[in-house]
N, C-alpha and C positions, 0 to 999 in steps of 0.2 A: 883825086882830091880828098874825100871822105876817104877815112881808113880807121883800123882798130891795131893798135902796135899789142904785144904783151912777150912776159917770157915765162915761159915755162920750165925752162933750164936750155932753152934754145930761143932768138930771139926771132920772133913772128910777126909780119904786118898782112890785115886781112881786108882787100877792096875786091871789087867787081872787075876791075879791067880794063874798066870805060872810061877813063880818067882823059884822053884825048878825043872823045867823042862829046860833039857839039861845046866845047870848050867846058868840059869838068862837069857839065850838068848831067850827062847820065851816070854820073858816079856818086851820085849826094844819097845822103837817107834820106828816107823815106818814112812818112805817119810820126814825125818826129814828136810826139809830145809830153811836154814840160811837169813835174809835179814837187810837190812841197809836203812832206809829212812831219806831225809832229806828235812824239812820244812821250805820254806819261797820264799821269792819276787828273782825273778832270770833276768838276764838281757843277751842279746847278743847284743857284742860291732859289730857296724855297718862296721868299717874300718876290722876289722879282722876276726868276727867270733867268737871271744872267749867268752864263756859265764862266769859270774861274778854271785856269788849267798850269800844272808846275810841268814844266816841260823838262824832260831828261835830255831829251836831243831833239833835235828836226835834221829829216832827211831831206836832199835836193837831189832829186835824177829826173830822168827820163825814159822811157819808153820807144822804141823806135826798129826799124828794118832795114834792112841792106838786101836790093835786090837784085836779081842777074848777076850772080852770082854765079860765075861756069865750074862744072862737076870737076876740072883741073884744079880747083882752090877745096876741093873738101875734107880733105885731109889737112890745111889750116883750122878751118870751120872747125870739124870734130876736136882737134886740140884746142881751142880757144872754149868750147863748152866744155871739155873737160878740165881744163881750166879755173874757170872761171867758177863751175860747180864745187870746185874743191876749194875754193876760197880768193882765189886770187884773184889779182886787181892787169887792167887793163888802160891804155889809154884811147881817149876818141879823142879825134882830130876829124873836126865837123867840115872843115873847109868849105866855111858859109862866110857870107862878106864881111864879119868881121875877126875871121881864122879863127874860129876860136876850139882851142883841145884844153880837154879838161882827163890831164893824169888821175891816176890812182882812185877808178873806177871797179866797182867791184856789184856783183849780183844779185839783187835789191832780195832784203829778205823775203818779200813773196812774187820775186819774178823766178823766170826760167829763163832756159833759151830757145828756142824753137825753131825747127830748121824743115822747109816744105819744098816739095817740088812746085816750082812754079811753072816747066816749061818743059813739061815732055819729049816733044820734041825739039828742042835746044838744049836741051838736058842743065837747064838756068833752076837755083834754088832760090830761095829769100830766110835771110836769119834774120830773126826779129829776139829783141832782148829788153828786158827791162833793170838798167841799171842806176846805183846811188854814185853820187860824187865822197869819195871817205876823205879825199884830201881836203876840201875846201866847202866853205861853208857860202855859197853862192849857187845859184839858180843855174839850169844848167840847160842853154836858151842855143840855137840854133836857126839861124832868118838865112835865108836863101833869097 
């Protein structure tokens, strides 16, 4: 259900594998959450307090994990952070109740990627990422 499609010069989709287990629910992200930034020169008016801001952009991403993730997918994993470190964009397809994938995803200027053992003996990782939406200027919301 949940997946990260991208290419690299080869074309890659990155899930857990649980997609038929308990119907798509052990395949969702996970700590899914939503954020709003916005960029440029800001001012607070002296007489009032009120702060005044010319905004250059606002960003829309998110933040979130993909766990259980079996050590047969890490050699995906590692090309999608190298990836995506080098600039490139990704798609998520959240496959939350109302499908929603949001293309041309790319690696929020002060996120990473991060990738941990979560299960020693299952030898299961969790990639957690923080990325912006570059295509669309829209919230980038996820309900399960």
């Amino acid at each position: 259900m949940a997946s990260i499609t991208f290419n690299d010069g080869g074309a890659a989709t990155l899930d857990n594998g649980l997609t038929a287990i308990a119907s798509g629910a052990a395949s969702r992200f996970a700590n899914w959450v939503p954020f709003t930034r916005r960029f440029g020169a800001s001012a607070t008016a002296l007489g009032t307090g009120a702060r005044a801001m010319f905004t250059f952009r606002t960003e829309y991403g998110a933040s979130f994990e993909l766990r259980e993730i079996p050590n047969s997918s890490l050699s995906i994993v590692l090309r999608l952070k190298r990836h995506l470190e080098n600039g490139g964009t990704c798609t998520v397809n959240t496959g939350d109740s109302a499908s929603r994938s949001y293309a041309t995803c790319g690696l929020s200027p002060d996120g990473s990627v991060g990738l941990t053992l979560s299960d020693p003996q299952q030898l299961t990782y969790t990639l957690s990422l923080s990325l912006i939406n570059l295509g669309a200027a829209s919230d980038m919301l996820c309900e399960y």
